[in-house]
KOLGU-4560 file (N, C-alpha, C; in nm, 3 decimals, padded with zeros to 5 digits):
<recs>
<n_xx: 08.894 n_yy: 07.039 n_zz: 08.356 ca_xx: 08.920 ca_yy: 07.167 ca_zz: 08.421 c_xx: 08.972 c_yy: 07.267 c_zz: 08.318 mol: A seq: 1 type: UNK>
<n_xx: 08.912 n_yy: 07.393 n_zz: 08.320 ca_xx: 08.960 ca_yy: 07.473 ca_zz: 08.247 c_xx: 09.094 c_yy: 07.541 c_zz: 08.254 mol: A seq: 2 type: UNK>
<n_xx: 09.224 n_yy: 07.609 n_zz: 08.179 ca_xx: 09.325 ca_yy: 07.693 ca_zz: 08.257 c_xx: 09.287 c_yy: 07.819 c_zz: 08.268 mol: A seq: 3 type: UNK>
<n_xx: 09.295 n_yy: 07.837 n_zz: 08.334 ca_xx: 09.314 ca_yy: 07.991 ca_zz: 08.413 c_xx: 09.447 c_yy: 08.078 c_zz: 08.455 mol: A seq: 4 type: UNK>
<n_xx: 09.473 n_yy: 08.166 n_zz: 08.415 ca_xx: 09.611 ca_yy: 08.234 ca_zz: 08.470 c_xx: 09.560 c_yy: 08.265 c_zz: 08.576 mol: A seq: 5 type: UNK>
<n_xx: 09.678 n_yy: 08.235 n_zz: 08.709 ca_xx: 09.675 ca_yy: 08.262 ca_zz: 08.819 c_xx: 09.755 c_yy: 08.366 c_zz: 08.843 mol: A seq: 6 type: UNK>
<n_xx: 09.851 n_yy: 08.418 n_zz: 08.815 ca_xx: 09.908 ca_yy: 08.548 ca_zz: 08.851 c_xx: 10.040 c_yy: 08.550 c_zz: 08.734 mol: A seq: 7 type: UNK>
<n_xx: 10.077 n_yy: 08.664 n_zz: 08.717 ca_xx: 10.155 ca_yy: 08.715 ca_zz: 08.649 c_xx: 10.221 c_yy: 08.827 c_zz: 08.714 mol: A seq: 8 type: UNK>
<n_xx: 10.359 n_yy: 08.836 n_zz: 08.686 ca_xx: 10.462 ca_yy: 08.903 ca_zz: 08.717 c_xx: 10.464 c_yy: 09.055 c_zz: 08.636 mol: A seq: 9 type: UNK>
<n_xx: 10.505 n_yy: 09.150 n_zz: 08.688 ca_xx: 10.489 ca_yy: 09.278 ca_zz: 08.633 c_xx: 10.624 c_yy: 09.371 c_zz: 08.710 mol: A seq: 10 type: UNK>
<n_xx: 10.651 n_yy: 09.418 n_zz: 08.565 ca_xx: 10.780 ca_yy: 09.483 ca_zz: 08.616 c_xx: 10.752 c_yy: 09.613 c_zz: 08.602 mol: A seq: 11 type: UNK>
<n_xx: 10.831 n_yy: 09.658 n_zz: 08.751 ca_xx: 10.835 ca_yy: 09.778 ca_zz: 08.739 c_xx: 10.934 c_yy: 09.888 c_zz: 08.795 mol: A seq: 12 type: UNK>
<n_xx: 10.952 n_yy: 10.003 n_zz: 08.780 ca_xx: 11.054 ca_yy: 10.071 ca_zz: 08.872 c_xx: 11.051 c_yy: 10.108 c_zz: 08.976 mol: A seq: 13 type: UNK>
<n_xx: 10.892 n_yy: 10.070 n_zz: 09.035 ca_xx: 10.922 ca_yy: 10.070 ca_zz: 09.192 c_xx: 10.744 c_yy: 10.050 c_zz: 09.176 mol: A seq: 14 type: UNK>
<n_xx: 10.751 n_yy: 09.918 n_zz: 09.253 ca_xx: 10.657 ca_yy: 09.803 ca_zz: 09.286 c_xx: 10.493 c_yy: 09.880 c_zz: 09.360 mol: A seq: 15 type: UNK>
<n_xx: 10.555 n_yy: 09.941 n_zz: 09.429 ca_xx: 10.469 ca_yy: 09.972 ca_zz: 09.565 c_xx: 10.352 c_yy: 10.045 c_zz: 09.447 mol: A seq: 16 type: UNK>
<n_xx: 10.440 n_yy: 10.188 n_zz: 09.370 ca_xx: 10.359 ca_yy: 10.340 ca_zz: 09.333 c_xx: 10.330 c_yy: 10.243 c_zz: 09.229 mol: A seq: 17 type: UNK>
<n_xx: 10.382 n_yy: 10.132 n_zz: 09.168 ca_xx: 10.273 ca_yy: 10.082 ca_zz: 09.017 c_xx: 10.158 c_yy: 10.002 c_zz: 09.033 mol: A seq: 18 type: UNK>
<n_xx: 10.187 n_yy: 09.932 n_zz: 09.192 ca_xx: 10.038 ca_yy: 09.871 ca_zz: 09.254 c_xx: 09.954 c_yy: 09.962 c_zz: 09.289 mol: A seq: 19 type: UNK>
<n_xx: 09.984 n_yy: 10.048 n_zz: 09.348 ca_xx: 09.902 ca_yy: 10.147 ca_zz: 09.362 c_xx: 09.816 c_yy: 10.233 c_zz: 09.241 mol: A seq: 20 type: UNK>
<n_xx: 09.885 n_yy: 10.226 n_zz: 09.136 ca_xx: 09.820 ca_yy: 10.295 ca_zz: 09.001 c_xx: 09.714 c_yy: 10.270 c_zz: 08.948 mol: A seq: 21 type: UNK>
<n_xx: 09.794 n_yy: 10.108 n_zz: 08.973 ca_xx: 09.707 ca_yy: 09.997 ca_zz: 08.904 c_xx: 09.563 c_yy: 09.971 c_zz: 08.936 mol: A seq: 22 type: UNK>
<n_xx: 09.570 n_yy: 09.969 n_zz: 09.086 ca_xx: 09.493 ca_yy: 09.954 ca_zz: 09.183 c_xx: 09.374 c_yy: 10.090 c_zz: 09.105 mol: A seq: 23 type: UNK>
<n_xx: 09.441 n_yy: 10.189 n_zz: 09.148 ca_xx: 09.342 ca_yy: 10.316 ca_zz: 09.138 c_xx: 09.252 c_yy: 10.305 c_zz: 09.046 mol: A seq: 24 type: UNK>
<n_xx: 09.304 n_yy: 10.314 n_zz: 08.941 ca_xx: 09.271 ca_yy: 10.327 ca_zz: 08.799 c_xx: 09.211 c_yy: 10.212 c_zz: 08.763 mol: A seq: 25 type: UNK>
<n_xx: 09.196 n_yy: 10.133 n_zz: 08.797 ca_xx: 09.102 ca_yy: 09.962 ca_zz: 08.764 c_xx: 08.965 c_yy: 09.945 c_zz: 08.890 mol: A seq: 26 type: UNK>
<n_xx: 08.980 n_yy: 10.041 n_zz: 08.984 ca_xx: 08.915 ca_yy: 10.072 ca_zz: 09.078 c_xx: 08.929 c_yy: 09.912 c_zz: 09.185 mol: A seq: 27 type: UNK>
<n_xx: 09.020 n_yy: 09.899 n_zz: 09.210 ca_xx: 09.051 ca_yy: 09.800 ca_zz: 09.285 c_xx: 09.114 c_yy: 09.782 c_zz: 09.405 mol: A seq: 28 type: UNK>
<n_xx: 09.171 n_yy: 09.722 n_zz: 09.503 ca_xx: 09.229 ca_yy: 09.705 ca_zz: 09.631 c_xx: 09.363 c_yy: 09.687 c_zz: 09.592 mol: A seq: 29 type: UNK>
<n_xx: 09.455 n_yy: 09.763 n_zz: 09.680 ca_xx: 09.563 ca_yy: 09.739 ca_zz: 09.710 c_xx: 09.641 c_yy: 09.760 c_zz: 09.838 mol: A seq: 30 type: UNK>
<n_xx: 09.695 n_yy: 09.678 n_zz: 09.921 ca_xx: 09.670 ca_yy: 09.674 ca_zz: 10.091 c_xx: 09.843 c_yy: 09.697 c_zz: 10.131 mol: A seq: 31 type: UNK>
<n_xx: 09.907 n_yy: 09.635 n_zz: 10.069 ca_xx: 10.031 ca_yy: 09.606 ca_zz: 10.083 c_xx: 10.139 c_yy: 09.538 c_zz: 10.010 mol: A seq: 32 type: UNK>
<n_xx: 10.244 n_yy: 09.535 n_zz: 10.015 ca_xx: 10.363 ca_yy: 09.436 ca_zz: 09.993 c_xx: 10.323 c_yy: 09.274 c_zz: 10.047 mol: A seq: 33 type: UNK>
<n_xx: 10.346 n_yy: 09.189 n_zz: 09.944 ca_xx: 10.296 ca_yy: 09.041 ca_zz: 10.019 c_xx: 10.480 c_yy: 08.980 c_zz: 09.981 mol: A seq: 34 type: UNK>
<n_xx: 10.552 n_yy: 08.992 n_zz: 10.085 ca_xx: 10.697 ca_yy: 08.940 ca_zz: 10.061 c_xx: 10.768 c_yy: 09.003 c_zz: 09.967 mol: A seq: 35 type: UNK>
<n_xx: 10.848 n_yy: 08.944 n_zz: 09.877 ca_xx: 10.904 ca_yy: 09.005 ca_zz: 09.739 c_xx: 10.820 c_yy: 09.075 c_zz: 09.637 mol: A seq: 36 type: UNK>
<n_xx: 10.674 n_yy: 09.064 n_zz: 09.661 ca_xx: 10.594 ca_yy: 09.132 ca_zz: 09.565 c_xx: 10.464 c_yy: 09.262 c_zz: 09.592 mol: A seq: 37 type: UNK>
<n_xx: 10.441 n_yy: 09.313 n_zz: 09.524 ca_xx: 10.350 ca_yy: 09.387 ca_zz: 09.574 c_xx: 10.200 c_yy: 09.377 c_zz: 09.521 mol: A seq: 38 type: UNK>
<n_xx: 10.122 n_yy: 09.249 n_zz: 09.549 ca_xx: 10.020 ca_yy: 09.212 ca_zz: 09.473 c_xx: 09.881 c_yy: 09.284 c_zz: 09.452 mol: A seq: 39 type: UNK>
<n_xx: 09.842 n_yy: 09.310 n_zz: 09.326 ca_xx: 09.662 ca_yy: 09.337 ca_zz: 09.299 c_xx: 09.602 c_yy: 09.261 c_zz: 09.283 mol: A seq: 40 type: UNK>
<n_xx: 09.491 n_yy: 09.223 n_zz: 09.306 ca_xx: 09.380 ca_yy: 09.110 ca_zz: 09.291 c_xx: 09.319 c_yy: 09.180 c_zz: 09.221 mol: A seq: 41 type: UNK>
<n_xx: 09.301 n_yy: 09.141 n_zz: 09.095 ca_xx: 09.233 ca_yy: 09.140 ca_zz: 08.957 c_xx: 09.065 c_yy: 09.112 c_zz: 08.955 mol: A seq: 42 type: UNK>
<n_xx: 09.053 n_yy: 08.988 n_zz: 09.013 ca_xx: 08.974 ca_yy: 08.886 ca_zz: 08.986 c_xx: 08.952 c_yy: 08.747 c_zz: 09.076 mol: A seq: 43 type: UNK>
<n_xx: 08.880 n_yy: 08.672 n_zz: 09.074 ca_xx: 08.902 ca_yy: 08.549 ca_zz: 09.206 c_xx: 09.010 c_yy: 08.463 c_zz: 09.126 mol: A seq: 44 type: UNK>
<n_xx: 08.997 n_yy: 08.487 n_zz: 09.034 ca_xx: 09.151 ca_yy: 08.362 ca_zz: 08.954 c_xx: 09.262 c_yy: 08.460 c_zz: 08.955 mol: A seq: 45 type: UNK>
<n_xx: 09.275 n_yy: 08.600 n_zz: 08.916 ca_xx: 09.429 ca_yy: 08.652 ca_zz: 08.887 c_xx: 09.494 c_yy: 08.783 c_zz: 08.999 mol: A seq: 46 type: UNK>
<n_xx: 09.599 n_yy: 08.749 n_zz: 08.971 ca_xx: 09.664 ca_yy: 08.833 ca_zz: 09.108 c_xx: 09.799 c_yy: 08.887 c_zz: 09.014 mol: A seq: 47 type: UNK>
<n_xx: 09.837 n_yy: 09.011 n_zz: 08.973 ca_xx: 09.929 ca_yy: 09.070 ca_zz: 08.912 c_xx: 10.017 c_yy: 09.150 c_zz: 09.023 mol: A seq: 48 type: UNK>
<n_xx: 10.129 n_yy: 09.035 n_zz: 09.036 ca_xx: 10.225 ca_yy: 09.044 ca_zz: 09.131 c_xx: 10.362 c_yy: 09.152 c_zz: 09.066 mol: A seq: 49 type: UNK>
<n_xx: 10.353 n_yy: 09.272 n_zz: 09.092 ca_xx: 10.439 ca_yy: 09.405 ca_zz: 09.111 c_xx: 10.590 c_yy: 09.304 c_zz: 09.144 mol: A seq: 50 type: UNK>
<n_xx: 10.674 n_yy: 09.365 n_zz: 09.075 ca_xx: 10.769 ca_yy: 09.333 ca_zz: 09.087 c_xx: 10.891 c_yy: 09.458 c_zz: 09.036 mol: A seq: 51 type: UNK>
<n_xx: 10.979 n_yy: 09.529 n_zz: 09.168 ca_xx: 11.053 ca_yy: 09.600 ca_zz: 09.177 c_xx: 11.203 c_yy: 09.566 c_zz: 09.009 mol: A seq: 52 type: UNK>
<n_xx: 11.217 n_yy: 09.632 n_zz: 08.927 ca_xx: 11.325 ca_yy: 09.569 ca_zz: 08.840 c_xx: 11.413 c_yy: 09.725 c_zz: 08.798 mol: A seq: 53 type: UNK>
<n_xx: 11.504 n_yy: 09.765 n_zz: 08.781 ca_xx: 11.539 ca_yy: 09.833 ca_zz: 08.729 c_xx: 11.573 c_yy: 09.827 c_zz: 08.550 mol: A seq: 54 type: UNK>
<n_xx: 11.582 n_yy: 09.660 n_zz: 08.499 ca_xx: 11.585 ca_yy: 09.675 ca_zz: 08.358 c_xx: 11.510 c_yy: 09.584 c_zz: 08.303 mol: A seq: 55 type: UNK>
<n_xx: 11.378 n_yy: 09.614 n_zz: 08.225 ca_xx: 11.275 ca_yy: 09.511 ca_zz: 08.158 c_xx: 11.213 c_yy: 09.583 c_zz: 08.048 mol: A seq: 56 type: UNK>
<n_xx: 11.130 n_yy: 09.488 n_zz: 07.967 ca_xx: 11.027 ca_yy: 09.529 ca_zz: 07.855 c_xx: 10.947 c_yy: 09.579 c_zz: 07.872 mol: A seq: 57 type: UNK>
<n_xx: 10.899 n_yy: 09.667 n_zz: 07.820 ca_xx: 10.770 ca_yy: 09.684 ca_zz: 07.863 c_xx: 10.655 c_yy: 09.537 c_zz: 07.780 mol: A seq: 58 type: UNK>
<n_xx: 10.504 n_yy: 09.568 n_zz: 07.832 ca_xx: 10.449 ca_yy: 09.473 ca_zz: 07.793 c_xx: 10.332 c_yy: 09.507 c_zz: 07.774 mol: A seq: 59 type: UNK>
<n_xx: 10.205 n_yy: 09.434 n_zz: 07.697 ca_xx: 10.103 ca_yy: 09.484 ca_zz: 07.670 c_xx: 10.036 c_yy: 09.381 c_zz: 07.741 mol: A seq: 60 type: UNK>
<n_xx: 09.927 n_yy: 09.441 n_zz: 07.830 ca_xx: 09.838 ca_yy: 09.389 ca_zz: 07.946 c_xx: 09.673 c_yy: 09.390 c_zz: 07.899 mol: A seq: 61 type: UNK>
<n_xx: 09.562 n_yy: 09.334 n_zz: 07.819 ca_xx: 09.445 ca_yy: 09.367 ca_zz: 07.796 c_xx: 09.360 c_yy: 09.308 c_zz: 07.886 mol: A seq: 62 type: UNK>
<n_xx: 09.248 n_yy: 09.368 n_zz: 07.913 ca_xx: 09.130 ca_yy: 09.327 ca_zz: 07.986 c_xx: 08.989 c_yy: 09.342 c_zz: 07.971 mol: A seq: 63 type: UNK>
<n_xx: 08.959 n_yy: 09.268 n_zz: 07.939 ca_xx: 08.811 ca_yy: 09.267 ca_zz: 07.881 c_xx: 08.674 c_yy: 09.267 c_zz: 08.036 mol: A seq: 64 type: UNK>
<n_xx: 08.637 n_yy: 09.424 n_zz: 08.019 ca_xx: 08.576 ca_yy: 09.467 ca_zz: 08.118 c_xx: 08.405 c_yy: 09.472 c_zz: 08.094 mol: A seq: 65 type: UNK>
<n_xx: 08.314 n_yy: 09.459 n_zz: 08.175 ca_xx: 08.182 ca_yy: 09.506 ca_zz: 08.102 c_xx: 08.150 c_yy: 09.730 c_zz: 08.076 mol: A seq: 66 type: UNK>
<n_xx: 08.068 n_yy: 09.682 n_zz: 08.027 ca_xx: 08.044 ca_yy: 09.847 ca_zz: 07.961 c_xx: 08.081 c_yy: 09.903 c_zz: 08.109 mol: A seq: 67 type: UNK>
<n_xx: 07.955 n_yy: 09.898 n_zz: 08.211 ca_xx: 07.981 ca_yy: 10.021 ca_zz: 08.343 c_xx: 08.129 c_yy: 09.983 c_zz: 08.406 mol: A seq: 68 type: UNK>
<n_xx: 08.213 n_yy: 09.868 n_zz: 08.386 ca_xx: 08.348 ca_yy: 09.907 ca_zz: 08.394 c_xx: 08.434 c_yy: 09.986 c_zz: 08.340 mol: A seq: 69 type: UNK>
<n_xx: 08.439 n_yy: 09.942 n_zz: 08.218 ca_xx: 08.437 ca_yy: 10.070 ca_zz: 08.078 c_xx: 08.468 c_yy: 10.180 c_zz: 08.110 mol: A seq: 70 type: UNK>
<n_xx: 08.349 n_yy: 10.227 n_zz: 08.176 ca_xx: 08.302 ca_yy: 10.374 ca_zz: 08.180 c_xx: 08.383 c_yy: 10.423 c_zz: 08.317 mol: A seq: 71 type: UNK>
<n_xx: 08.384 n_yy: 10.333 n_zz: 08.451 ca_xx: 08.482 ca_yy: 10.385 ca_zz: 08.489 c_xx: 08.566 c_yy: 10.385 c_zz: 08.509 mol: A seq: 72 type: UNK>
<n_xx: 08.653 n_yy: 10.302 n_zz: 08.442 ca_xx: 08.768 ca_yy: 10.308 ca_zz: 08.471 c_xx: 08.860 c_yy: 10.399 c_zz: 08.327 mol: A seq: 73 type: UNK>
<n_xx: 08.766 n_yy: 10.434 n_zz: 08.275 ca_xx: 08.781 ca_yy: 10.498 ca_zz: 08.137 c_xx: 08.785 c_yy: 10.677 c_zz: 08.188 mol: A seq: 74 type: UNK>
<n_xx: 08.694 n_yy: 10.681 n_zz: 08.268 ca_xx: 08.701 ca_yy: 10.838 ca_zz: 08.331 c_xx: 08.811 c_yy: 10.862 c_zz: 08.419 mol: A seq: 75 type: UNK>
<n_xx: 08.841 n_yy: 10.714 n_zz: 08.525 ca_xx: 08.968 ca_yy: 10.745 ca_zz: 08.593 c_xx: 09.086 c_yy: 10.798 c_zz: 08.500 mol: A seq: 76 type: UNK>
<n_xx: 09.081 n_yy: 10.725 n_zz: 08.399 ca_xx: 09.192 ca_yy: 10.728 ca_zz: 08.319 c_xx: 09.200 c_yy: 10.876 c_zz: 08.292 mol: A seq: 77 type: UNK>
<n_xx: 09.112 n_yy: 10.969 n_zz: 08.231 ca_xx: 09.013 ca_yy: 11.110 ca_zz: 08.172 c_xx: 09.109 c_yy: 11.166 c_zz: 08.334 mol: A seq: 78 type: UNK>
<n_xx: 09.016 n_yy: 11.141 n_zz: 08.436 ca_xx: 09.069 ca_yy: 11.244 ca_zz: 08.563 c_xx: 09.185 c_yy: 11.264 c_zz: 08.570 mol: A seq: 79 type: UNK>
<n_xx: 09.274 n_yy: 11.160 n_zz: 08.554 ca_xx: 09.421 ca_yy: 11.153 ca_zz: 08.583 c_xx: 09.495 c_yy: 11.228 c_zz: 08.470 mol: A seq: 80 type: UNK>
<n_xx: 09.427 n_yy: 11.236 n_zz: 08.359 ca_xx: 09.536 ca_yy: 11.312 ca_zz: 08.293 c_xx: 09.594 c_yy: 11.222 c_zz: 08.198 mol: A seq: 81 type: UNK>
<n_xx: 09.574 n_yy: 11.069 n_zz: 08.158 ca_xx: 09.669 ca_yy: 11.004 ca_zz: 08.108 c_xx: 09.596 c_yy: 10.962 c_zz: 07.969 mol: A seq: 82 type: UNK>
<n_xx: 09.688 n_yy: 10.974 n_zz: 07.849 ca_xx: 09.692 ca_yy: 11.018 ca_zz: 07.743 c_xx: 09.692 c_yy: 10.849 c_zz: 07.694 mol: A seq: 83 type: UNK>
<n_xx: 09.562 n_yy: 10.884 n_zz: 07.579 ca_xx: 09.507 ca_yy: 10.749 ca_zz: 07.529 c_xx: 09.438 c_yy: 10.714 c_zz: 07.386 mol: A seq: 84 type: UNK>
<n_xx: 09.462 n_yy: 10.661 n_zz: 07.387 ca_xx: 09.450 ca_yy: 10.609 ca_zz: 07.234 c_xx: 09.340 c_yy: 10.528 c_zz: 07.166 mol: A seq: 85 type: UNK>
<n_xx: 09.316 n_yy: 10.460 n_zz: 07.033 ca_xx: 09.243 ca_yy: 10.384 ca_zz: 06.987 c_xx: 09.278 c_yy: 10.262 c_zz: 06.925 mol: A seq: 86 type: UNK>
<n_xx: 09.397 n_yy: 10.253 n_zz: 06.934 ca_xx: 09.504 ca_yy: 10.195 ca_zz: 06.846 c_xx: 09.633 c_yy: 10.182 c_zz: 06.996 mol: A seq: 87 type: UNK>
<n_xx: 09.712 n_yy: 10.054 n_zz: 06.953 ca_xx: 09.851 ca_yy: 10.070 ca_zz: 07.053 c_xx: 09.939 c_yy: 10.177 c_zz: 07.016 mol: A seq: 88 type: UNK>
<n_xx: 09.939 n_yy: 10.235 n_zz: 06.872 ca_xx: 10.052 ca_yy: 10.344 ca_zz: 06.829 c_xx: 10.022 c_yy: 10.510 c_zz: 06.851 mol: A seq: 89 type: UNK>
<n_xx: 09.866 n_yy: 10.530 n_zz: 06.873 ca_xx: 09.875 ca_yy: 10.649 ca_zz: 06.880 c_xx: 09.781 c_yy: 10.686 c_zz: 06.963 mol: A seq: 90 type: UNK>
<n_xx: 09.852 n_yy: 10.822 n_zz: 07.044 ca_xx: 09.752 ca_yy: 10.863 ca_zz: 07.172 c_xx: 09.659 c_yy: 10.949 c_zz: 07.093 mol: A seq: 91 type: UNK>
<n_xx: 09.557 n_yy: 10.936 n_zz: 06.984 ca_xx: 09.463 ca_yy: 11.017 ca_zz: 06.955 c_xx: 09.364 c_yy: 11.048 c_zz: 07.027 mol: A seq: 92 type: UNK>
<n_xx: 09.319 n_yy: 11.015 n_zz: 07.143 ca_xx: 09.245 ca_yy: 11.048 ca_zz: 07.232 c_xx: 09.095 c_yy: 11.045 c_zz: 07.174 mol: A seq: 93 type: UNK>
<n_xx: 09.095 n_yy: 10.889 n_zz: 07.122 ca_xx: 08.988 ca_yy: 10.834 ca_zz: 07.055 c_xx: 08.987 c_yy: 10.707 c_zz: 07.127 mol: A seq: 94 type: UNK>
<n_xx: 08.840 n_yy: 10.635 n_zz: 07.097 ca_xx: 08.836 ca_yy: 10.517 ca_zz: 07.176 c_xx: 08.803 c_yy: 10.434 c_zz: 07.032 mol: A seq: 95 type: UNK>
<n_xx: 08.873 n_yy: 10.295 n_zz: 06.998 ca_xx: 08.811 ca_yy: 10.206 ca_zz: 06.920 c_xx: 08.611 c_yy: 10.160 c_zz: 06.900 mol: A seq: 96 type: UNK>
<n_xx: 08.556 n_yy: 10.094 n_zz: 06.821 ca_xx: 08.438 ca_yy: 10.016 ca_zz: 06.828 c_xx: 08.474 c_yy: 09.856 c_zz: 06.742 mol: A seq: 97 type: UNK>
<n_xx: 08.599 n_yy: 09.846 n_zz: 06.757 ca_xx: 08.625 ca_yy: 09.683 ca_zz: 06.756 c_xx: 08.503 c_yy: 09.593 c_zz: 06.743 mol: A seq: 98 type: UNK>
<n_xx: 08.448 n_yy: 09.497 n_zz: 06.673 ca_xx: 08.418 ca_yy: 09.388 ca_zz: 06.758 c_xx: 08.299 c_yy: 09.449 c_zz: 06.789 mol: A seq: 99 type: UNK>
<n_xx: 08.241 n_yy: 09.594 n_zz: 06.788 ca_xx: 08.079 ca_yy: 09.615 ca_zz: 06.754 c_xx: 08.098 c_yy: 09.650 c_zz: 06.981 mol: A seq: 100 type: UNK>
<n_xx: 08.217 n_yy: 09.662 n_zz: 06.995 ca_xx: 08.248 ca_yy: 09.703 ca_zz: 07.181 c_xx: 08.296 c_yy: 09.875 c_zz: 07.107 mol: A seq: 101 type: UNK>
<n_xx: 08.340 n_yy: 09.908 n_zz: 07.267 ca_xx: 08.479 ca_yy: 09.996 ca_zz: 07.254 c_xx: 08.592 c_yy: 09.938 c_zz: 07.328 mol: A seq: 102 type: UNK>
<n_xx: 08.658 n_yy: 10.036 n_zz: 07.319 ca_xx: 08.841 ca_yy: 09.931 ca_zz: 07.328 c_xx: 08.868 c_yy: 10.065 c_zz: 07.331 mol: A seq: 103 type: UNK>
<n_xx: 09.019 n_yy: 10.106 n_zz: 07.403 ca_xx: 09.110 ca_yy: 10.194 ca_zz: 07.452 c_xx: 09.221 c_yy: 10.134 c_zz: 07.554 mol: A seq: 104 type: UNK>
<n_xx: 09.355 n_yy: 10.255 n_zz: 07.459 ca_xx: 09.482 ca_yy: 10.182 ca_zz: 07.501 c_xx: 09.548 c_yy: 10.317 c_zz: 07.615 mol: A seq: 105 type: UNK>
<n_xx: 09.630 n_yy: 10.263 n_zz: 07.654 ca_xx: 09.670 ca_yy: 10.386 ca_zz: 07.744 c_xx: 09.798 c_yy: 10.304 c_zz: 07.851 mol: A seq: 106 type: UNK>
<n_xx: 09.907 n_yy: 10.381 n_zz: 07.889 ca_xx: 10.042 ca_yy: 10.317 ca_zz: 07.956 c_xx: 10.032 c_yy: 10.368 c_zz: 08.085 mol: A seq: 107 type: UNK>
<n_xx: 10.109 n_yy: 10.260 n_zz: 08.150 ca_xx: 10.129 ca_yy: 10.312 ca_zz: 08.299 c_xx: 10.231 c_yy: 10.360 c_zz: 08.319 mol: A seq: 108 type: UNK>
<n_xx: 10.276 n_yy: 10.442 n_zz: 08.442 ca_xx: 10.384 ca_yy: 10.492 ca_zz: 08.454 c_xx: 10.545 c_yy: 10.425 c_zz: 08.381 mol: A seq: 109 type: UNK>
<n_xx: 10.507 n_yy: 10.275 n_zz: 08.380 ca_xx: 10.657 ca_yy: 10.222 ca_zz: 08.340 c_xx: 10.663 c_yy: 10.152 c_zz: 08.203 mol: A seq: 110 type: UNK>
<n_xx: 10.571 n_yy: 10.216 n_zz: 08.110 ca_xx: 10.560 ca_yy: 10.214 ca_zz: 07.987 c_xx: 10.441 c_yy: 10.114 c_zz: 07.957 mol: A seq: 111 type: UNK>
<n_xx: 10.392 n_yy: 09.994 n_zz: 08.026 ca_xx: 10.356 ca_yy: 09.887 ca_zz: 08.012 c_xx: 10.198 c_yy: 09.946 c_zz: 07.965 mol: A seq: 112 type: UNK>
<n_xx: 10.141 n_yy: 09.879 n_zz: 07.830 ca_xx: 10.041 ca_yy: 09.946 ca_zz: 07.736 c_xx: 09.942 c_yy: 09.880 c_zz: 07.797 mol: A seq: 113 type: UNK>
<n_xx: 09.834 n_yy: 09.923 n_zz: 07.840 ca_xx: 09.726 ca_yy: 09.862 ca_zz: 07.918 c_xx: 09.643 c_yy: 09.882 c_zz: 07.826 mol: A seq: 114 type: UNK>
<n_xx: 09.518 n_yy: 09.805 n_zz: 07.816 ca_xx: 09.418 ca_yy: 09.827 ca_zz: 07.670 c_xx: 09.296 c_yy: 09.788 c_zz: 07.769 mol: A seq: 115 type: UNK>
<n_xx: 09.191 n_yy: 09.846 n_zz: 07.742 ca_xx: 09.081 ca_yy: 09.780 ca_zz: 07.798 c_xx: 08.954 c_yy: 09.789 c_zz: 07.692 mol: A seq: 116 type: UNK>
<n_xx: 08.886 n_yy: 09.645 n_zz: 07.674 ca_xx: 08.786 ca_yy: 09.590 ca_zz: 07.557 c_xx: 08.654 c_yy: 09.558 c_zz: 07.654 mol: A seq: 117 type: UNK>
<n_xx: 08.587 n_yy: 09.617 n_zz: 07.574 ca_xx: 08.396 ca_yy: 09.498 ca_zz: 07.610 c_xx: 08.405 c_yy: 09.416 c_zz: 07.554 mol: A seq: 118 type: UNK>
<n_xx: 08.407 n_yy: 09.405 n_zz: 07.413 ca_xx: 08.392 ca_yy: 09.254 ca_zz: 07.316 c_xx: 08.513 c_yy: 09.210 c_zz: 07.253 mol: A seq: 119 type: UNK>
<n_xx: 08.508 n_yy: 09.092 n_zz: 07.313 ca_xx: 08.626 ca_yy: 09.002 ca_zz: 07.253 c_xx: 08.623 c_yy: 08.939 c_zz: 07.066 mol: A seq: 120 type: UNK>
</recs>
């Protein structure tokens, strides 16, 4: 059997508006609070369970998407206004060609550096 991450914990300063972001911008579902967490379904294996914290790290989150994902969740990013990079250090508002893909980095409201790749 292969491993698979099944869900991961994500901190934030308020659970609900970072599932919701998340959600938007990855073009995905987000329905509700499931108990202590406020979960996104990623994928049929991963579920990135929101978690309310007032003091944490931020963290770097990557996801390796195909091209027409890419593209939109790359324009969501464009519509919204949110300032992005090619590199984790600088918002040049350039996209990488890594790896013969593109790649682009960009944060969510609670600092946490989201990157999204075609080729690994």
């Amino acid at each position: 059997m292969a491993i698979t991450l099944n869900h991961t914990i994500v901190p934030a300063h308020d659970k609900e508006a970072s599932a919701r972001f998340f959600a938007d911008i990855f073009g995905l579902k987000y329905e509700r609070s499931s108990g202590h967490f406020a979960p996104v379904r990623v994928n049929e294996t991963l579920t990135l369970d929101f978690d309310t914290d007032d003091d944490f790290d931020t963290h770097h989150y990557a996801f390796h998407v195909s091209d027409p994902e890419f593209d939109a969740i790359f324009k969501r990013v464009q519509e919204a206004g949110i300032l992005f990079g090619s590199d984790p250090w600088h918002e040049n508002s350039e996209l990488n060609s890594w790896n013969g893909g593109r790649g682009v980095y960009f944060r969510d409201p609670n600092g946490h550096l989201l990157e999204l790749l075609t080729r690994t």
